[in-house]
Each structure stands twice: as C-alpha cells, then as structure tokens.
GURO-548444 format. One record per residue: residue in three letters; x, y, z of N, C-alpha, C, O in turn. Coordinates in steps of 0.001 Angstrom, whole numbers, plus 524288, in hexadecimal, padded with zeros to 5 digits. Layout:
REM GURO-548444
ALAXYZXYZXYZXYZ...
//
This chain:
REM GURO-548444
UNK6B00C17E213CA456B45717F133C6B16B5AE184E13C6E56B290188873C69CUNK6B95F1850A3C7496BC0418C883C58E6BF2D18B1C3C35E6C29B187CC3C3FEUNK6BD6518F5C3BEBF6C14D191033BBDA6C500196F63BC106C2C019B2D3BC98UNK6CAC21968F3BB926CD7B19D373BDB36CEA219DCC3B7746CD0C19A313B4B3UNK6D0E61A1743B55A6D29C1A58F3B0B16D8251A70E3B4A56D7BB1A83C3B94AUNK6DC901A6C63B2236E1171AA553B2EA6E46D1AA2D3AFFE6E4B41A6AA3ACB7UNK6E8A41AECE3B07C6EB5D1AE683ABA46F14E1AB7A3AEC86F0D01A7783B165UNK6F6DF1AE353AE046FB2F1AD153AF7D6FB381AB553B5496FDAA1A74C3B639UNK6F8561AE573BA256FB5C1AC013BDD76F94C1A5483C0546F5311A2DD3BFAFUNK6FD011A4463C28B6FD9019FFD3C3706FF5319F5C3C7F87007B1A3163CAC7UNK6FFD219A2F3C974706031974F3CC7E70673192903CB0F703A518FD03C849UNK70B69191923CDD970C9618B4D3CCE970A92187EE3CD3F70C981840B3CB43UNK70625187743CF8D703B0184083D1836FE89184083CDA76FD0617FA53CC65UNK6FC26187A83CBFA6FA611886D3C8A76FB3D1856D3C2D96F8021827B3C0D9UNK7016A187263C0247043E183B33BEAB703B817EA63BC887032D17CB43B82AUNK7042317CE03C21E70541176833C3D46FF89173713C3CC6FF0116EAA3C3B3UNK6FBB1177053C3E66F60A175023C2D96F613174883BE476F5B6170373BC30UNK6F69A179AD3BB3E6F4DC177DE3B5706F7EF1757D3B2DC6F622173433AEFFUNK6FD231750F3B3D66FF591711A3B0446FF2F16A7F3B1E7700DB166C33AF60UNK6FC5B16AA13B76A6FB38165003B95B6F7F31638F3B5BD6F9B71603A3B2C2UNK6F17E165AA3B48F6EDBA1661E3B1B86EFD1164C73ACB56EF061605F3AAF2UNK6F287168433AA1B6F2D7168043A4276F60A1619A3A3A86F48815EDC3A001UNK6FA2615F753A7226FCAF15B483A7106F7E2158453A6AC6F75C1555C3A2E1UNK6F43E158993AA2B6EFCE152C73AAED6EC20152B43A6356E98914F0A3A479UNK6EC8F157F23A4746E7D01592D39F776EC181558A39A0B6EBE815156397B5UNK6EF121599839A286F23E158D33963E6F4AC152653955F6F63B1519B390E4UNK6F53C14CF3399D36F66414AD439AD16FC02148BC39AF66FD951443D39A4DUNK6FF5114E5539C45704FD14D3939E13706DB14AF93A35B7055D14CAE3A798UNK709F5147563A2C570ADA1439D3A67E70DAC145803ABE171241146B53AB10UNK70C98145E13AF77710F51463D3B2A4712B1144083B5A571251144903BA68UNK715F213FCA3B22971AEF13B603B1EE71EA313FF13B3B171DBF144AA3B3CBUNK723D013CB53B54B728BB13F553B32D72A9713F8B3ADF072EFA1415C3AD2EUNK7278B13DC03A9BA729B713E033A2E272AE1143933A325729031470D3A5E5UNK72FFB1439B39E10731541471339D6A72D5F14A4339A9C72B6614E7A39BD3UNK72CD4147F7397837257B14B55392F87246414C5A3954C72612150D6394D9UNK720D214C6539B3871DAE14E4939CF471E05152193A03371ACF155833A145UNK7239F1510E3A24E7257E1564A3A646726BD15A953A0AF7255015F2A3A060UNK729011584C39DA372A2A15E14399307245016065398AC7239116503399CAUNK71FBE15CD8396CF71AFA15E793967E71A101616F39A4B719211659939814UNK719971625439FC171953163773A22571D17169FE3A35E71B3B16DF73A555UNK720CA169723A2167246F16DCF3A3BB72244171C439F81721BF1767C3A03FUNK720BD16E523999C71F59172573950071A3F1754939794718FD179ED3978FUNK718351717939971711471749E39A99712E71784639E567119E17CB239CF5UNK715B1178283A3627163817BDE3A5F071824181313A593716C61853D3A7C8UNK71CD317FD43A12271E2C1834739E4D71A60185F439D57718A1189333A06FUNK7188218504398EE712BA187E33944270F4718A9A398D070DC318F0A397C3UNK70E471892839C3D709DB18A7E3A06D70CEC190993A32070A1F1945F3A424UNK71315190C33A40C7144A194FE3A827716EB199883A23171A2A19D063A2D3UNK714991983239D4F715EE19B97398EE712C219C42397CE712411A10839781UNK70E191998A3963E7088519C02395657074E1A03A398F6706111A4B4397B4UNK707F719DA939F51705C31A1053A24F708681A69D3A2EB705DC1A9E13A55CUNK70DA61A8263A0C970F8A1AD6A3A05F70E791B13239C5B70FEE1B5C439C0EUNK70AF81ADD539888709B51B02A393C87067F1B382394A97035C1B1F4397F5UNK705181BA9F39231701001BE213943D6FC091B8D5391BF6FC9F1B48138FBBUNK6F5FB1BD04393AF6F1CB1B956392126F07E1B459393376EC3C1B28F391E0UNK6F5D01B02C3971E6F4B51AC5A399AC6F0211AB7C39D2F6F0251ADA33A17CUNK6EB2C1A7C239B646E69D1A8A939ECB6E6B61A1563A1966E97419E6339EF6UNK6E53819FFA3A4346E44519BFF3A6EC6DEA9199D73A85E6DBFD19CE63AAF3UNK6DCEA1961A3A7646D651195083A9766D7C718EDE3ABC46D99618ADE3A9CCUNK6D5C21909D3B1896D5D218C0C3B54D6D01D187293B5596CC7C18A2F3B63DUNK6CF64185903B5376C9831837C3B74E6CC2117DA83BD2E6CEAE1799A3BCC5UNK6C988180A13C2056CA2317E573C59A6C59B17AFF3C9566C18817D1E3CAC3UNK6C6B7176823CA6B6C2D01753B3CEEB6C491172B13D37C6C6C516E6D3D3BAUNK6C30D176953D82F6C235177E23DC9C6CB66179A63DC306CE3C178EE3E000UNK6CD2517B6C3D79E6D24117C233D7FC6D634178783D5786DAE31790E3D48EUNK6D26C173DF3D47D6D33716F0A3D21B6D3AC171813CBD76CFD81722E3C903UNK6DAD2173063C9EB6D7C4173AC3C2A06D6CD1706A3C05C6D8A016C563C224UNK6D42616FF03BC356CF7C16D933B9C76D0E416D2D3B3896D01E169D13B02FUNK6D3E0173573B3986D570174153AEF86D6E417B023AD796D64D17EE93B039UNK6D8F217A6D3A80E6DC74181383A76A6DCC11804A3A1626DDC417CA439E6AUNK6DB17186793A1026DD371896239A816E17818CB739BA76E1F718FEF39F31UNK6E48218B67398086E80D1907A3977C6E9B2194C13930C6EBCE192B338F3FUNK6E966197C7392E66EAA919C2338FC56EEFF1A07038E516F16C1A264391FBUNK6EFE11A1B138A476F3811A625388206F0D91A9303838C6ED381A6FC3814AUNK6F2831AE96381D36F25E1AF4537ECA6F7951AE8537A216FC0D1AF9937B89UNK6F6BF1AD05375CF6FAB91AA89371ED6FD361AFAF370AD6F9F61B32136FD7UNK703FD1B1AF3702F705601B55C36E9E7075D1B4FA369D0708311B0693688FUNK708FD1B9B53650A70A821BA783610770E031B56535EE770D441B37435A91UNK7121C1B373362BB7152E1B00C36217714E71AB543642E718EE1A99D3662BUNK710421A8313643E70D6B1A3093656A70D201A0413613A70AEC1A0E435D00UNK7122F199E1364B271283196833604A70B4F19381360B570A6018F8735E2AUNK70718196023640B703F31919336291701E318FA235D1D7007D18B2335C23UNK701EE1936B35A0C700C7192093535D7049B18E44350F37043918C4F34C93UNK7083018D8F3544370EA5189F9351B670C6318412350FC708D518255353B8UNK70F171810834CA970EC617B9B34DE07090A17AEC34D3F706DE1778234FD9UNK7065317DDF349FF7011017AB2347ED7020C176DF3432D70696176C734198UNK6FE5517398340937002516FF433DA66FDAC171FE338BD6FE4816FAD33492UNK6FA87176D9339346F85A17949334336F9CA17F0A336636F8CD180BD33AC7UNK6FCB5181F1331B46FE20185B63323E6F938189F5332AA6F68718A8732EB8UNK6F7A618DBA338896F2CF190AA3379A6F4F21971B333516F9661988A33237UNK6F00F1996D331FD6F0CC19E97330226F4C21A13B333D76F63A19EE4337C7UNK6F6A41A66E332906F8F51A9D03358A6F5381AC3A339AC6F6721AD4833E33UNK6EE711AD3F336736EC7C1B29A339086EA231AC2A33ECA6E88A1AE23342DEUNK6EA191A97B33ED16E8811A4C0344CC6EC861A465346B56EBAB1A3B134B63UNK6F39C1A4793457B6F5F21A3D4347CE6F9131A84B34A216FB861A6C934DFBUNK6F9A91AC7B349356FBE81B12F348F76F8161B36B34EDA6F3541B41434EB0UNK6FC541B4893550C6FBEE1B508359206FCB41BB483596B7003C1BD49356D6UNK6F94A1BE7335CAB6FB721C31F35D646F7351C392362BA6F35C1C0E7363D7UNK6F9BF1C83C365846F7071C924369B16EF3B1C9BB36AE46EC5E1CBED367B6UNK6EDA41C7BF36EFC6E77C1C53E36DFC6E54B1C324369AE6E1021C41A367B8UNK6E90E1BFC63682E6E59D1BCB6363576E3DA1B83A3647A6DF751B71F362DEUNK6E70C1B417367D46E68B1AE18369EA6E81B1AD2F36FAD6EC551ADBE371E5UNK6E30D1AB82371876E4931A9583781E6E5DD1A2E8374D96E4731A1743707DUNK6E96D19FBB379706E9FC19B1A377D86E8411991A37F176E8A319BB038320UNK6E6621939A37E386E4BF18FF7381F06E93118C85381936EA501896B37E13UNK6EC1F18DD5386D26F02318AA7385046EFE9183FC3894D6F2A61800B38908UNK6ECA81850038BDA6EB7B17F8B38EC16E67B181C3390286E46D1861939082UNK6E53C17C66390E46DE1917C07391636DD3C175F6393AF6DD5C17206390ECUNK6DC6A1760B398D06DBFF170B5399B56D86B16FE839EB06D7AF173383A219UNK6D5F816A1639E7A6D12016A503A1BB6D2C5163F93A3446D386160A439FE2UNK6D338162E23A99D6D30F15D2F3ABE76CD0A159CD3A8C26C88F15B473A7D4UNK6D0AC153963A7BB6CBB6152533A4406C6FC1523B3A7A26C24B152683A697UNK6CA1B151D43ACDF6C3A214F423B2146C0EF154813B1C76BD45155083B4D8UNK6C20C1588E3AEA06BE5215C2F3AF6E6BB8215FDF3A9A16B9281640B3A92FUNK6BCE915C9A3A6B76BC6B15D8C3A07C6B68315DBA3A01C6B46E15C183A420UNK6B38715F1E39CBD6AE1115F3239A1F6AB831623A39F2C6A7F315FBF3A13FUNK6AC70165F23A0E96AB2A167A33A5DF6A91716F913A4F26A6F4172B43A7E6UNK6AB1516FE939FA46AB8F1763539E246AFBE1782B3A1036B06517CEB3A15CUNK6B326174853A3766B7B5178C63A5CA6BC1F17B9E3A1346BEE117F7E3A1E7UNK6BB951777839B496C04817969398406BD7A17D76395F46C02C18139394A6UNK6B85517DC5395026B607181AD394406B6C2186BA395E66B65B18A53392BCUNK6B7DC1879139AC56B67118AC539F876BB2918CBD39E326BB581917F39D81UNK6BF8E189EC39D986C53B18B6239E7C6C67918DF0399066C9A91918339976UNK6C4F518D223947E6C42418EC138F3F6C1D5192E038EBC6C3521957538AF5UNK6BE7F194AE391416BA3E19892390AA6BEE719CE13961B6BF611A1A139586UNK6C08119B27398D26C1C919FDF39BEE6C7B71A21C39A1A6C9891A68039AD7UNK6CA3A19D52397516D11619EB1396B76CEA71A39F391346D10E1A7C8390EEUNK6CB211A2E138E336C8C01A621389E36C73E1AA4F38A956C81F1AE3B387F1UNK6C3AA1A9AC38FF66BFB21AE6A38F396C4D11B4C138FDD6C9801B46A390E3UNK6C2521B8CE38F0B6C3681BD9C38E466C8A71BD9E38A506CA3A1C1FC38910UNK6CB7D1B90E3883B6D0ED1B9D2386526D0101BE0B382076CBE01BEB937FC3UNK6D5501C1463810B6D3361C3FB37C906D5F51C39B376B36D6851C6EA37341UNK6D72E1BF0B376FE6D9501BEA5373746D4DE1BAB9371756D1381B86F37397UNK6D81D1BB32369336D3491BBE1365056D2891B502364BA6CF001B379361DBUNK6D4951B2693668F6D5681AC043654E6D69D1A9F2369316D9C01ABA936C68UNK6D3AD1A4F4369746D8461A00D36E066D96A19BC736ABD6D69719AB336700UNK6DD2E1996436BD46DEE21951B36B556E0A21902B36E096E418191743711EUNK6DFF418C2036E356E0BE188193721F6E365182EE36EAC6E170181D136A6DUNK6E80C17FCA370CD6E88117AB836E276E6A3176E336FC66E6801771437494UNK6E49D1725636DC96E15016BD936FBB6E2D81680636D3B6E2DF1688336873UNK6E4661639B36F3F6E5A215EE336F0C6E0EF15DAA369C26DC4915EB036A72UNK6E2E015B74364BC6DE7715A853619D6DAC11554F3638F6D6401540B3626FUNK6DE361533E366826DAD214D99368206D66E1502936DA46D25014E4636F43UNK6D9021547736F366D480154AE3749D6D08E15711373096CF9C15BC23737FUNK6CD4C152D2370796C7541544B36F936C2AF157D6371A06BF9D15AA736F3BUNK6C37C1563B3792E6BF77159DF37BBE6C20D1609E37BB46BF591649437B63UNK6C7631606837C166C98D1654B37BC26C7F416805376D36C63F16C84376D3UNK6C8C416432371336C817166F036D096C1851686A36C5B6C05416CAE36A7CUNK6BDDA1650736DD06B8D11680F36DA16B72716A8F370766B3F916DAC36EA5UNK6B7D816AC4374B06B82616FA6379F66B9081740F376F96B53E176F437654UNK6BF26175D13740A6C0BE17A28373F36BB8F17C6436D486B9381809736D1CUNK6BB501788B369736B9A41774D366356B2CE17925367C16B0CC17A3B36386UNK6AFCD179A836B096AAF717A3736C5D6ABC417FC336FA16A7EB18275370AAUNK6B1621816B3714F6B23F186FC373846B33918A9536EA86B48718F2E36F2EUNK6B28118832369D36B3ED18DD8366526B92018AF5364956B8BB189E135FEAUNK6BD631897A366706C0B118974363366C24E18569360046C11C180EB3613FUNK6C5DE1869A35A826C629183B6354476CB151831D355626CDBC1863F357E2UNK6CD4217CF23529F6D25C17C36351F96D22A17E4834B2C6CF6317E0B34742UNK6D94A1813C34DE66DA041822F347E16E18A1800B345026E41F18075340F9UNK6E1E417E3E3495E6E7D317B39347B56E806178DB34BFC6E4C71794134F83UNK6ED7B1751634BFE6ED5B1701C34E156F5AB1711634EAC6F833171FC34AAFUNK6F80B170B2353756FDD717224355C27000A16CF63549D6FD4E1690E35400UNK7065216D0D354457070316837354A570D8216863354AE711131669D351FDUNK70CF216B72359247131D16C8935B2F714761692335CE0711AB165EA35F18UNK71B69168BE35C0A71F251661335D2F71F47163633628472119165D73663AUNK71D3315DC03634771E1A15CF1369EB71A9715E3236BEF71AFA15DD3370B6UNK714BB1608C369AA710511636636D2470C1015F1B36A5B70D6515D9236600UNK7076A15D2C36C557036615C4736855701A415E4E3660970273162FD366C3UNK6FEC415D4B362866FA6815F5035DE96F61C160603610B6F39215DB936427UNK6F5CC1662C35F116F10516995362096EE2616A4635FE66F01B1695235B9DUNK6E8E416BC835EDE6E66C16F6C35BC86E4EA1754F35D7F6E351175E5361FEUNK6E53A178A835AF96E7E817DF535BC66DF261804835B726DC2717FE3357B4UNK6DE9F1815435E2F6D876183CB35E7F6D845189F035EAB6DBD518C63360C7UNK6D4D218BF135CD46D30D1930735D106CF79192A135F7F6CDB818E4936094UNK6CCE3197D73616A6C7D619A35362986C7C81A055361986CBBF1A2B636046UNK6C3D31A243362346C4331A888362CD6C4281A822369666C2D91A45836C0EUNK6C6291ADAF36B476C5AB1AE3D371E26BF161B07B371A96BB811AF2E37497UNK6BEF11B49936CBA6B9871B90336D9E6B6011B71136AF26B1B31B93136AB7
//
C-alpha cells in the first residue's frame, strides 16, 4: 500500500480517478439519468474549487497504483456557509470562522473491498497531521455506522446535525487538530 500527501496539483486524469471512486463509494449511477449526470457535474465542480482553495491538502492511499481510496481537505474561511442549515442553531463562539481556526474534511472515502484494513485510518491521520489550524471538522451520513464509530474512536464528537435544501442530513463532527 502507499500512501502520497499533496496539496493542489493535479491533472485530469487524476480528476477522473477520484471522482470515478467517490461515484462507486458514494453509489451514483452512471446511467444516462439526468440526476446523476447533474450529480456528477456538481461533484466535479466542488473537486476543481476545493482544489484552488489556499490550504487544499489531498491523501491518496494506493495499491500497486490501483486507488483504494482519498481524503480531502480545506481550510474553512471567514465566510463558510458550512455552519448554514443546521437543524439546531450552534453558539456564535463554534460557529464564528476566522483564519487557522477550522480545517474541514471535505471527502473521505475508502473502496468497501478494502475497508477494516487501517487504510481510513492512515488517510485521517496524514490529511491531519502537521495542520495548523485549531479544529477539524468533517460531515457523516447518520446511518453510516462504521464511518460514525471510526471517526468517533479517532477523537471526534458530533455536535449538530445539516439538513440543507436538496442535500441529506449530515451530522456535522469536531475534533481538536493539537
């Protein structure tokens, strides 16, 4: 297994891996439906805007080149709707964004044929290590159980629950980085 760390660069092809991955994880179809090509155009989207964002970090886990699986990362800026659209309104001083305060995990995903393996581990522990900012945050499916005790046995607490327009119901998780 290898695992790489990088931040922005890329290529297309690159791309076209991880959003193959996140489709098979995520289980978006690729029919010709219209849902799914929009699904699809949205994720690609999010992926070539994340990746221009400063602080964009990337964690690969590969075998023999074969990916396996990927975290992805940003740091959250001053004007981040991620606090938006919770279903319990949080304090100001948890939601209130300013420079190095919150890395966010904004995808995190592992092929199931290779799950219980320490690779989401591996990929968790490296998109983290040295960040310097004071918090992370990550969202999870409330039904995906192994995800929620995975992250849940890494340190981190749910403390609200999303439930934007057209998006599912997330649950919104903390940790400290230090």
């Amino acid at each position: 297994m290898t695992f790489l760390v990088r931040g922005a660069t890329a290529t297309a092809t690159d791309d076209a891996e991880l959003l193959a991955l996140r489709a098979e994880v995520c289980g978006a179809s690729a029919s010709a439906d219209a849902h799914a090509d929009a699904h699809a155009d949205d994720a690609a989207r999010q992926l070539r805007v994340r990746r221009r964002q400063p602080g964009f970090v990337l964690a690969e886990a590969r075998h023999g080149g074969y990916l396996v699986g990927y975290a992805a990362g940003l740091p959250l800026r001053p004007s981040t709707s991620w606090w938006k659209d919770l279903t319990t309104p949080l304090p100001a001083d948890l939601t209130t964004e300013y420079p190095g305060r919150t890395f966010a995990i904004a995808e995190f995903l592992v092929r199931a044929s290779w799950r219980r393996q320490g690779i989401g581990r591996t990929l968790h522990d490296l998109i983290l290590d040295g960040r310097p900012e004071e918090r992370a945050t990550v969202t999870i499916l409330p039904g995906a159980a192994a995800a929620q005790a995975a992250f849940k046995r890494w340190g981190w607490r749910r403390i609200a629950r999303t439930n934007a327009p057209g998006a599912p119901v997330l649950d919104v998780l903390v940790r400290d980085v230090h």
